[in-house]
N, C-alpha and C positions, 0 to 999 in steps of 0.2 A: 640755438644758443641758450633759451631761456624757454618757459614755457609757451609765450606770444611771442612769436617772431616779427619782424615788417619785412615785404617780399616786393620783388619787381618783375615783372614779366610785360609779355606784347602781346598783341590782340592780331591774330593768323586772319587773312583774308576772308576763310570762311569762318571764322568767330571764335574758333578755338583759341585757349593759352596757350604759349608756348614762351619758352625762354624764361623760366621762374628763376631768380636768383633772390637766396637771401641777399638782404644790406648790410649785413655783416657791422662787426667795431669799428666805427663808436656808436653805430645809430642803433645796432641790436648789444646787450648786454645779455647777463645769466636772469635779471628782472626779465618782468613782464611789459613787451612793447607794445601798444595797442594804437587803435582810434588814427589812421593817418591822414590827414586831409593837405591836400594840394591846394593852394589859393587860384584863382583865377586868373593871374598873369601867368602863371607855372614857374613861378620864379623861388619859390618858398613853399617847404614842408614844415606842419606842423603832426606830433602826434603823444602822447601821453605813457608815460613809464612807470614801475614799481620802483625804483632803484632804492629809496629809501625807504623800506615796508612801514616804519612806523609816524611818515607824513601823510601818505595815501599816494595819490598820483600827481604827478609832477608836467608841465607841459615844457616840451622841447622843441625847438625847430633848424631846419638848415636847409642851405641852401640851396637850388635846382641849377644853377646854371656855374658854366665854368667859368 
């Protein structure tokens, strides 16, 4: 969507990715998504955006669980 994307995929028994899926709108825009970090409950994604070019980067987060 944008020149940084954020992606999801799975870790293959023998260690390989498989199953890459962009995150698609709202979490990817035409900005640049970067920097994704997972907290350690796995409860909450945090990761950093362009959207406004002339703030610098912005941090966002959402949710992990349904």
């Amino acid at each position: 969507m944008g020149g940084f994307d954020l992606f999801q995929s799975s870790v293959a028994a023998g260690g390989g990715i498989q199953n890459i899926q962009n995150l698609g709108f709202p979490i990817n825009t035409n900005a640049d998504e970067l920097g994704l970090l997972v907290t350690y409950m796995y409860d909450t994604a945090y990761f950093t955006s362009a959207r406004k070019s002339d703030t610098g980067l912005e941090i966002f987060a959402f949710n992990l669980t349904t």
